[in-house]
C-alpha positions in Angstrom: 0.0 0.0 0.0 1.6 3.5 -0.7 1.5 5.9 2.0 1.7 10.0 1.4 5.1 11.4 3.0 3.2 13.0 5.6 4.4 11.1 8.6 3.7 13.3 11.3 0.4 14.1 13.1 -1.9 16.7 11.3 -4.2 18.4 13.2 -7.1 19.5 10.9 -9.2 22.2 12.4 -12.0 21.1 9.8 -12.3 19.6 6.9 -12.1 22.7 4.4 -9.7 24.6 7.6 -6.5 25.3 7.3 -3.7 23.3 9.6 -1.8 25.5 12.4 2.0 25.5 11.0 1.1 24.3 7.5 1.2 27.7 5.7 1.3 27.0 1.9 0.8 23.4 1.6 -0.9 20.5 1.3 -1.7 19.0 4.8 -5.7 18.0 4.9 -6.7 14.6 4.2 -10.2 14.0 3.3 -10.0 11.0 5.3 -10.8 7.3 4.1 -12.5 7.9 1.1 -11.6 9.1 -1.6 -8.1 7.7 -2.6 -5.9 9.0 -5.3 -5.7 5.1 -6.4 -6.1 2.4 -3.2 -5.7 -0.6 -5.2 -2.4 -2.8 -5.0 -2.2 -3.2 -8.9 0.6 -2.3 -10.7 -0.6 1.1 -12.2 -2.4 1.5 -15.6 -1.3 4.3 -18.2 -4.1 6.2 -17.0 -3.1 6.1 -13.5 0.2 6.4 -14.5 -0.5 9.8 -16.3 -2.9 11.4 -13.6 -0.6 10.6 -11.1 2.2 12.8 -13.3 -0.2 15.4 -13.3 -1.0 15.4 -9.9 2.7 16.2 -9.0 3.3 18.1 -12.0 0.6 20.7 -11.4 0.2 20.2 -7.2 3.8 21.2 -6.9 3.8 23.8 -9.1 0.6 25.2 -7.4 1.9 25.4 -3.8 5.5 26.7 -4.9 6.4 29.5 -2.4 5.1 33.1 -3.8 8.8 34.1 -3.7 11.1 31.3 -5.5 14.6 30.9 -4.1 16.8 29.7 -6.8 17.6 26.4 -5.5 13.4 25.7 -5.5 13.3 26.8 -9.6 15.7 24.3 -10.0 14.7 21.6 -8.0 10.7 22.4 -10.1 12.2 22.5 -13.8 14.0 19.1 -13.0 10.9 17.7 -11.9 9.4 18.6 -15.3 12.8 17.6 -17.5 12.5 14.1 -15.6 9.5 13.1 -17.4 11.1 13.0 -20.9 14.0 11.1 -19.9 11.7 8.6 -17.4 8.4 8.4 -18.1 7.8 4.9 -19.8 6.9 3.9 -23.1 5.4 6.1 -26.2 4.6 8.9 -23.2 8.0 9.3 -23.1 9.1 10.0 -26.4 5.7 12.4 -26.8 6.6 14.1 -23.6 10.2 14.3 -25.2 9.1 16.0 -28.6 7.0 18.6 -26.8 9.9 19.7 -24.2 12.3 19.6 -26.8 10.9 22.1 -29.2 12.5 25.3 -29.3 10.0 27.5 -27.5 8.9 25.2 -25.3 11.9 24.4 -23.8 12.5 28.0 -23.7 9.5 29.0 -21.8 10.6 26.2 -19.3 14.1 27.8 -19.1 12.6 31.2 -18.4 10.4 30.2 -15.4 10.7 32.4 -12.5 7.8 32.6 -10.4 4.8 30.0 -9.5 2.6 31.7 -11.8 5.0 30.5 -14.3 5.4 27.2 -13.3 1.5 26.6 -13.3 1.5 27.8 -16.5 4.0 25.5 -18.3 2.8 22.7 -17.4 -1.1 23.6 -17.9 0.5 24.6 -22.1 2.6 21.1 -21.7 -0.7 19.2 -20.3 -2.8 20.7 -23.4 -0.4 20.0 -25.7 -0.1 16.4 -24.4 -4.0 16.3 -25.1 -4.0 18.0 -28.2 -1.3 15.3 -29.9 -3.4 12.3 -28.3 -7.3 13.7 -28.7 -7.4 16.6 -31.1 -11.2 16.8 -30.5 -10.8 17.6 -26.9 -10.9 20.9 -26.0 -8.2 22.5 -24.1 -8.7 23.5 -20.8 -10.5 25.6 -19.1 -13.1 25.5 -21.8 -14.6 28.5 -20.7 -11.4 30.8 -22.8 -12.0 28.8 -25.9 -9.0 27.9 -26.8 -8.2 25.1 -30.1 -6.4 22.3 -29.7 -4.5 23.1 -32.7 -3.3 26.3 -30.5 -1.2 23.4 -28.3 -0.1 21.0 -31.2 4.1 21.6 -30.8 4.6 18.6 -32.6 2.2 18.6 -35.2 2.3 22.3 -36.0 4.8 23.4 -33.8 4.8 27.4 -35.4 1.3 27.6 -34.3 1.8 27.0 -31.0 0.3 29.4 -28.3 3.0 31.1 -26.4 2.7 32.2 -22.8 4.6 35.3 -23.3 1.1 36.3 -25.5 -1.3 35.7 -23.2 -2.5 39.0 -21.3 -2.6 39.4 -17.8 -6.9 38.9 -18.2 -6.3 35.4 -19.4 -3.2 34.4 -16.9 -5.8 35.4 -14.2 -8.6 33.3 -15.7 -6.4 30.1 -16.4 -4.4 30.5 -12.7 -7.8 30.6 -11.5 -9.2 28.0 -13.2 -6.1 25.6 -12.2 -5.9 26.4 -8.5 -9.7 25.7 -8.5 -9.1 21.7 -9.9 -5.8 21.6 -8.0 -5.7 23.8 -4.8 -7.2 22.2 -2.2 -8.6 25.0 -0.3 -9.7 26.2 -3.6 -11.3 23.8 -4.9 -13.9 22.5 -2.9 -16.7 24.9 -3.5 -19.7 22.1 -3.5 -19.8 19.0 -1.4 -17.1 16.5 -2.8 -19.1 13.8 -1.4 -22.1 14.1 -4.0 -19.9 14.2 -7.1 -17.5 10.8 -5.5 -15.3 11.4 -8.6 -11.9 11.1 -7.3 -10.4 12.3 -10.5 -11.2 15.9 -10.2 -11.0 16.5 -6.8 -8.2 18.6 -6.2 -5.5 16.5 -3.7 -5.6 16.1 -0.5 -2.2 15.3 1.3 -3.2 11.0 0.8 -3.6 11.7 -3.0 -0.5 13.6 -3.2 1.6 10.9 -1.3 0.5 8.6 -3.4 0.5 10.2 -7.1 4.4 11.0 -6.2 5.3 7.2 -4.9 3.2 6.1 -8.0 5.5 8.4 -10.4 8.5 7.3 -8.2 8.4 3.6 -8.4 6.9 3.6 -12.1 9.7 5.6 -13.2 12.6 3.3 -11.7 10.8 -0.3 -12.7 10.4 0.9 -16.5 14.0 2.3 -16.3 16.5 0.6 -18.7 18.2 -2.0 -17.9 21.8 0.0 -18.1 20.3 3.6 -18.1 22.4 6.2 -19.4 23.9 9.3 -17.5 20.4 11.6 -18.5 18.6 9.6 -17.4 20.2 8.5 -13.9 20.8 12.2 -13.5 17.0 12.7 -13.7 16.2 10.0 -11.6 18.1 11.4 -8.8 17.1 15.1 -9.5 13.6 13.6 -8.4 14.7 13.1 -4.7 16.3 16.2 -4.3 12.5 17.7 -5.6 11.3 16.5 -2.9 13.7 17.7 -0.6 13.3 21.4 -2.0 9.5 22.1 -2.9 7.5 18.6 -2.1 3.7 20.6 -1.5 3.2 19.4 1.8 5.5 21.3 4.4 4.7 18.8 7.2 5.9 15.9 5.0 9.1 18.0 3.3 9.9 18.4 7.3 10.1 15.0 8.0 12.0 13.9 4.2 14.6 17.0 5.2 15.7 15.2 8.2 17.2 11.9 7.0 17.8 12.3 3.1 21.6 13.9 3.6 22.2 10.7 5.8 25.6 10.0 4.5 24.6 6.1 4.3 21.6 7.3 2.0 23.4 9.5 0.0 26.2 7.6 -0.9 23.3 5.2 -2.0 21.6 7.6 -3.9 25.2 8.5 -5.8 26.1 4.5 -6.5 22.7 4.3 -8.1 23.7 2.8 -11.5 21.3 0.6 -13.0 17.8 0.0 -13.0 17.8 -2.4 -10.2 19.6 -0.1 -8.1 16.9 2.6 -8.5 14.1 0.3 -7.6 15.9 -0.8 -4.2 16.5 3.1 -3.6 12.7 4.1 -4.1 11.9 1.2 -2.1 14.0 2.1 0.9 12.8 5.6 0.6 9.1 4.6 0.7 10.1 2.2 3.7 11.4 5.0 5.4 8.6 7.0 5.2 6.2 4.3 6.2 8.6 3.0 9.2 8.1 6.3 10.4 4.3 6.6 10.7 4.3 3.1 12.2 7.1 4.1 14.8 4.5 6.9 16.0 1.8 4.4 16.3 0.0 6.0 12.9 -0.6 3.0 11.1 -0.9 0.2 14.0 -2.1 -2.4 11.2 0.4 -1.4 8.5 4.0 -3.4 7.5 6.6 -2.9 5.6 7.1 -3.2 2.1 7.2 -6.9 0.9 5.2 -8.0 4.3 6.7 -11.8 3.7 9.9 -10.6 4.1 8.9 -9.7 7.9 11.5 -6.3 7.9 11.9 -4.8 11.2 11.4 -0.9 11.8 14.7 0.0 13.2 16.1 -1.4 9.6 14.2 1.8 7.9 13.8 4.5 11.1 15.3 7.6 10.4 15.9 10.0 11.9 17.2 7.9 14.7 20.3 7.9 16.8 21.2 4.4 15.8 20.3 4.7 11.8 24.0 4.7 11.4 24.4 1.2 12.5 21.0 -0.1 12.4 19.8 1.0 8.6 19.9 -1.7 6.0 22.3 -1.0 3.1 21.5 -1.5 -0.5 24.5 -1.4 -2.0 26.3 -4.4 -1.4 25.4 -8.0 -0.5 26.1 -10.2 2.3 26.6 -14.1 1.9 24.4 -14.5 4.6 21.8 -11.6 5.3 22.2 -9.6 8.3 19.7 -7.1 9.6 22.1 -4.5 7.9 23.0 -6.3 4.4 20.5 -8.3 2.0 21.5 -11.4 0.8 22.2 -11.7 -2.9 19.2 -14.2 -3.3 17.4 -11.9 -0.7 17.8 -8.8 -2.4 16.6 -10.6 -5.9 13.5 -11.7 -4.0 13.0 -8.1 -3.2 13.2 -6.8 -6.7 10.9 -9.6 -7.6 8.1 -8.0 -5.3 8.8 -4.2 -6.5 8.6 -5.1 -10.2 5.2 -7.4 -9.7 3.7 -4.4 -7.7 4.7 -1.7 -9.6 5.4 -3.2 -13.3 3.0 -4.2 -15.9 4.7 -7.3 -18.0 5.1 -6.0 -21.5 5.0 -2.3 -20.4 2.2 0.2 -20.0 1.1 0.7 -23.7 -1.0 -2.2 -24.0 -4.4 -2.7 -23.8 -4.6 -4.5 -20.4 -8.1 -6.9 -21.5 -7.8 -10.7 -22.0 -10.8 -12.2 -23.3 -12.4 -14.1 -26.0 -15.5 -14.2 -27.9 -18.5 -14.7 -25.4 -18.4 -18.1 -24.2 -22.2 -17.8 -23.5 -25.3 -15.9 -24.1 -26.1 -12.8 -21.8 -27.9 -12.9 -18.9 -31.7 -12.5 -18.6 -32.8 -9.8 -16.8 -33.5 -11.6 -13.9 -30.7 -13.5 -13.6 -27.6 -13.4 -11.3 -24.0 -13.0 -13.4 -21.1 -14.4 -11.7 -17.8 -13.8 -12.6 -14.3 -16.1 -12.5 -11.4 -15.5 -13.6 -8.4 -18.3 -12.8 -5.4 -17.0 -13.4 -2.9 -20.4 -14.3 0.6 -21.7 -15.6 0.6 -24.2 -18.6 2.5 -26.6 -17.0 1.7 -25.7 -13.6 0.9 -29.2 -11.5 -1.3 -27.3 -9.2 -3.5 -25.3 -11.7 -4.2 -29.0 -13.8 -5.4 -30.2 -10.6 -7.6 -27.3 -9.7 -8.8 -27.1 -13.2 -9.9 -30.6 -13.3 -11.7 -30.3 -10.1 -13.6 -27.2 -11.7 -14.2 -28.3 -14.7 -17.7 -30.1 -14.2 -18.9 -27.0 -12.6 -17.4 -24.7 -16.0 -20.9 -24.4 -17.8 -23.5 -21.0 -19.2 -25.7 -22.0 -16.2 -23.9 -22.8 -13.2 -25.8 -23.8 -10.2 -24.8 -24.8 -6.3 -26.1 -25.0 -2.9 -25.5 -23.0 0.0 -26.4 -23.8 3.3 -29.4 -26.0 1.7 -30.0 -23.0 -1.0 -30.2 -23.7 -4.4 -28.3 -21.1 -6.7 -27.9 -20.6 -10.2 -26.2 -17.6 -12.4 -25.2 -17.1 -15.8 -21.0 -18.1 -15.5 -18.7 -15.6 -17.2 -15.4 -17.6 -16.8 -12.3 -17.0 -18.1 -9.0 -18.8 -17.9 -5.4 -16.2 -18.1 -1.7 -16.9 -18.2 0.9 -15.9 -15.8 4.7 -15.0 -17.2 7.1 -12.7 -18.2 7.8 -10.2 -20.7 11.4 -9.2 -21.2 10.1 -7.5 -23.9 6.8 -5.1 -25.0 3.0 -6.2 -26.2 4.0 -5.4 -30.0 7.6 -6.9 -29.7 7.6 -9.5 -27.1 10.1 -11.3 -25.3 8.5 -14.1 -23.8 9.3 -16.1 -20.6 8.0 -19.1 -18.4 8.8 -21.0 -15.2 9.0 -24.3 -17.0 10.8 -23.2 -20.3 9.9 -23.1 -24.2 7.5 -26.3 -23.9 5.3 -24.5 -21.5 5.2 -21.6 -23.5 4.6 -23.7 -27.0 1.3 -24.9 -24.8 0.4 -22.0 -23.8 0.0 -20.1 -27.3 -1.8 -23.4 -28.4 -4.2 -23.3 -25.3 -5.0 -19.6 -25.6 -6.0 -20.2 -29.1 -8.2 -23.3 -28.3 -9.6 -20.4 -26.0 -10.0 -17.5 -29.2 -11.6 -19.8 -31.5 -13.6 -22.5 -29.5 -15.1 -20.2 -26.9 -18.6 -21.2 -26.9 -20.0 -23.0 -24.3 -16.3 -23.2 -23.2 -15.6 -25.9 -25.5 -11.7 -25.1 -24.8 -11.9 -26.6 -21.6 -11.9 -30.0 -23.0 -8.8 -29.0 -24.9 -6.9 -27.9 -21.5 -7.9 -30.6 -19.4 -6.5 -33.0 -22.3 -3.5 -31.0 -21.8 -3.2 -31.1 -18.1 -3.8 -34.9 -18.3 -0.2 -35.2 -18.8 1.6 -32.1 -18.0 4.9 -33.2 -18.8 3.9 -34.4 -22.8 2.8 -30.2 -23.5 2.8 -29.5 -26.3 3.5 -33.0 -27.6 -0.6 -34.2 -26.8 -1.6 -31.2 -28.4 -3.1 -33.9 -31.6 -4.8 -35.8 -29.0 -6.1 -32.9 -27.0 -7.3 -31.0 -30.5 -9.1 -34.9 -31.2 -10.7 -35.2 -28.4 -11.9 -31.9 -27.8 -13.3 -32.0 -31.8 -10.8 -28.9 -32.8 -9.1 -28.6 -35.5 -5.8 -28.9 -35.0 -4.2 -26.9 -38.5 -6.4 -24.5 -37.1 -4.6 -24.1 -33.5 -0.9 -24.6 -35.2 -1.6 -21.5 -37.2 -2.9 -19.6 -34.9 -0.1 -20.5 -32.3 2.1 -19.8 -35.3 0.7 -16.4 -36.0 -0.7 -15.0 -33.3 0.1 -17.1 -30.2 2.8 -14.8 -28.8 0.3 -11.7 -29.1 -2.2 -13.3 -27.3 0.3 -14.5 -24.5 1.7 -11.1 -24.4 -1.3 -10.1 -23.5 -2.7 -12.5 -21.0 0.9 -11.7 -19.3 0.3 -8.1 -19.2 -3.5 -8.7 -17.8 -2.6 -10.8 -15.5 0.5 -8.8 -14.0 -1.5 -5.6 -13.8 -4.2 -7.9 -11.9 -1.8 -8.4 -9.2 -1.1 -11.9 -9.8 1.5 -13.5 -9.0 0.7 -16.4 -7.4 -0.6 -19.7 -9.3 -3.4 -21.2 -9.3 -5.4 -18.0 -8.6 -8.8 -17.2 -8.8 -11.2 -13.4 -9.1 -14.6 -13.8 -7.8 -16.8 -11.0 -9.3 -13.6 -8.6 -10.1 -12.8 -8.3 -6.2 -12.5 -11.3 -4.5 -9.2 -12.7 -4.8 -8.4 -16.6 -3.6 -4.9 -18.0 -4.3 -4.4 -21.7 -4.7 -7.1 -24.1 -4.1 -8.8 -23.9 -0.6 -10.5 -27.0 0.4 -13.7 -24.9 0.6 -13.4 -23.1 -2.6 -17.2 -24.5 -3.6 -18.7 -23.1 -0.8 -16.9 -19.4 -1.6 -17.9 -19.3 -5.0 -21.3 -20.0 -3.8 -21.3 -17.5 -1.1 -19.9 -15.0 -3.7 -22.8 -15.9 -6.0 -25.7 -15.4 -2.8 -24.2 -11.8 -2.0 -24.1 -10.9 -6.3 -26.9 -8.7 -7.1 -28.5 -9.2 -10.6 -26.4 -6.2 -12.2 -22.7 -7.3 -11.6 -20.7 -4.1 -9.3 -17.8 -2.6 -11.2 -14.6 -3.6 -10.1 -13.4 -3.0 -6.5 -10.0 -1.4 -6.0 -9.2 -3.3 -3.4 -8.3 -7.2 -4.1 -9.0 -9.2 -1.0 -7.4 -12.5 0.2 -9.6 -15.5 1.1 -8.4 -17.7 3.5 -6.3 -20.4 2.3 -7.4 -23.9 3.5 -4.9 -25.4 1.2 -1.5 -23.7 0.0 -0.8 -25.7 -2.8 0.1 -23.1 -5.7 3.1 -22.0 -7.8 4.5 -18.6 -7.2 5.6 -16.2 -9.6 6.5 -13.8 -7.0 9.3 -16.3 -6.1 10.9 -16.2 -9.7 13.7 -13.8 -9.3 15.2 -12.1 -12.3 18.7 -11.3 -11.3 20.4 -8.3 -12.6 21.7 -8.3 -16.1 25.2 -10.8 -16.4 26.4 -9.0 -19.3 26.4 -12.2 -21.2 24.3 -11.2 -23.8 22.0 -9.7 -22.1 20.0 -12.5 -21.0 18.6 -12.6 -17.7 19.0 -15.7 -15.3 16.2 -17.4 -13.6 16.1 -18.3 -9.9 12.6 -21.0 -9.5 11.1 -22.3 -6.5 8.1 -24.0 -6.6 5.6 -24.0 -3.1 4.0 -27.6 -3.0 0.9 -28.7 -0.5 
């Protein structure tokens, strides 16, 4: 869970009041609802990109009326970090825009907030204007063109700020403070509107947009990044340090970052693996401070299975000198002040399956195949399950075959002596990894090439033989005999009555696309864990508990006839039985140089 950097105690006079001490800033919280983004999912590109808006424009916002030079640094290498960081095509978009001539000019020139708000309201239009010409630019009320904001379409069209008279600063300040500026912008009771997206941030939001930007940033890094890029990684920690909105939170970042340990981390910073153990001992930081003060009494820290102590993370403290864990070396054997090589992969592991979508952010994130069945009536109860599997994974063929009776258009059970039937919407997903992207994949699996050969067969029994999930037969066939995939593929394509030329081309053709995808779906689900099952797009169950019937059925009593949109929140079920395969537990070690090929660390969890 990502926690804003405000550690210390806030008191809030009210909930629109302003906070004794807090002067320009950020420090109300609206409380437990609404959240920024509260789910543990690796973030979409659309969370990606409203959380680098909510820093962009929140920090610009609350600068200090009167900028020392240090803090107009510290703001235009906030903005000149998103070119060089910012993942996929956003990237090189965000790059043509803040290269152009003018543009880069008017970021040069800034000297006061008004200009900072400015640049990056003309950079968020023209980010709009390249992506969705017919939107119009905002605030709609001045009527401004798209085409005004299109630097790399038209780039000598472009608006410039220096142009704009002082009526039109005044009515675009206003309207930004009013969708950014917390006391500014809450006019009307937030409450009736429960759209989180254009509330303006509260201190909770803010945390979380900046860890979102912060951990996205260093997972998607290259490999080997180059000097502009590690330069701009680093810039983003000394942002913080200089005009993070919230002073309460700044306060408490100010007094440990020139640790000498932690900077001389922060300097040996070198590849991408060392700026995802960085982030992750800064965010540990943070949160190790609000549970030291007894602010989150249920909270852990970051991976909870590793069982991490406070006094590895508490700074400031008189004993952070010998009691902080080091990332920049590795210990045979761990210590509560080194990681273990193997320790520290295992680490890695967990940041890139919370943070990291496999195949990268530009993908379409959906995984599903023609409609297995009709649609509901309108008085009939949907239920929803997703399994989430390997295709050689002993555990999954065993839960399969148990579910497979029960895979039907009209499911029924009983529930403490009540009948119940729905209309199932079930589909079946794969869990790997990407080394590469969704258009160019680079395709791996825990049990090597033969799993993956299955698997682009299986996903296409699943694309072409849909209905009335006639491609269960062909999986089951397959699981029969785990160690013959792909070899009984003839068999399985027989005695499921597919045709088999049929599966071969599409494996052939488009098996790796539709892999890539059920990768990146799954990933972004959160999974990591196999088998794994999503009850009605919240409840989440990994392996097979004993009592797994009787939760699907209690899912299906409390489902209402009009399926819920998804939850944010994924929630455990208890386990009765912990036979699964984990992904999580796959380490990809650093880069050997041989190559570039990664090496594979595998453990399999048995019952």
């Amino acid at each position: 869970t990502m926690h804003a950097f405000c550690m210390v105690g806030v008191l809030i006079a009210s909930f629109l009041g302003g906070v004794a001490g807090c002067g320009k800033g950020v420090c109300q919280d609206y409380g437990s609802e609404p959240r920024f983004d509260s789910s543990s999912r690796p973030p979409s590109k659309d969370v990606l990109g409203r959380a680098t808006w909510t820093v962009l424009h929140t920090t610009a916002a609350y600068l200090p009326d009167e900028l020392e030079a240090d803090e107009i640094a510290a703001f235009k290498d906030l903005v000149r970090a998103v070119p060089q960081l910012y993942p996929g095509k956003g990237r090189i978009l965000a790059a043509n825009i803040l290269t152009d001539t003018l543009m880069k000019s008017e970021l040069d020139s800034i000297e006061s907030t008004t200009d900072a708000q400015l640049v990056v309201w003309k950079l968020h239009n023209a980010v709009t204007a390249e992506v969705s010409l017919a939107t119009t630019p905002f605030p709609e009320s001045l009527g401004l063109a798209a085409a005004d904001f299109q630097i790399v379409s038209r780039p000598e069209e472009q608006m410039l700020l220096g142009g704009l008279n002082e009526v039109s600063k005044k009515h675009i300040i206003d309207a930004i403070n009013g969708r950014w500026v917390l006391t500014g912008g809450l006019a009307v009771d937030p409450w009736n509107r429960r759209d989180v997206k254009n509330l303006p941030p509260d201190r909770t939001m803010l945390g979380r947009a900046y860890w979102t930007l912060i951990h996205s940033f260093s997972v998607y890094m290259p490999n080997r990044p180059n000097g502009e890029q590690l330069a701009a990684y680093k810039s983003l920690f000394d942002s913080i340090y200089h005009i993070f909105p919230c002073p309460v939170c700044r306060g408490h970042f100010r007094s440990f970052y020139h640790d000498e340990i932690l900077q001389r981390e922060l300097m040996n910073v070198g590849t991408k693996h060392g700026a995802m153990l960085f982030a992750w001992k800064i965010h540990d930081i943070v949160s190790a401070w609000g549970i030291h003060r007894g602010q989150w009494t249920k909270e852990k820290l970051f991976p909870k299975e590793s069982h991490l102590n406070v006094s590895q993370f508490l700074m400031p403290s008189a004993h952070s000198d010998t009691n902080q864990i080091h990332i920049d070396r590795a210990c045979h054997e761990a210590t509560p002040t080194c990681m273990s090589r193997s320790g520290g992969f295992e680490i890695i592991s967990d940041i890139q399956g919370r943070w990291m979508i496999e195949g990268g952010i530009d993908q379409p994130l959906t995984d599903k195949p023609p409609e297995a069945c009709d649609p509901p009536k309108p008085t009939q109860k949907l239920l929803k399950l997703d399994m989430y599997v390997m295709g050689k994974c002993p555990w999954c063929a065993t839960a399969l075959e148990n579910l497979a009776g029960d895979i039907k258009c009209d499911f029924t059970c009983t529930y403490e002596g009540e009948t119940l039937s729905a209309r199932l919407d079930f589909n079946i997903h794969m869990v790997g990894l990407n080394n590469g992207t969704y258009d160019a994949p680079d395709l791996q699996t825990v049990h090597g090439p033969s799993e993956l050969a299955g698997e682009r067969l299986e996903l296409c029994a699943r694309q072409h033989y849909s209905k009335h999930y006639q491609y269960i037969r062909f999986l089951k066939c397959m699981d029969r005999n785990i160690t013959s995939v792909p070899q009984r593929a003839p068999e399985c394509a027989e005695e499921a009555d597919m045709d088999l030329d049929l599966l071969v081309a599409c494996a052939n053709q488009d098996g790796a696309r539709l892999v890539a995808g059920s990768f990146g779906y799954s990933s972004w689900m959160g999974i990591s864990i196999t088998p794994s099952f999503v009850i009605n797009e919240h409840k989440k169950i990994s392996g097979l508990p004993s009592n797994f019937s009787d939760e699907l059925c209690n899912q299906l009593k409390l489902t209402s006839t009009v399926l819920a949109s998804a939850h944010d929140t994924d929630t455990t079920g208890e386990l009765a039985d912990h036979s699964h395969q984990s992904l999580a537990q796959i380490s990809r070690s650093p880069y050997t140089g041989h190559g570039g090929r990664k090496r594979w660390e595998m453990r399999e969890v048995g019952g």
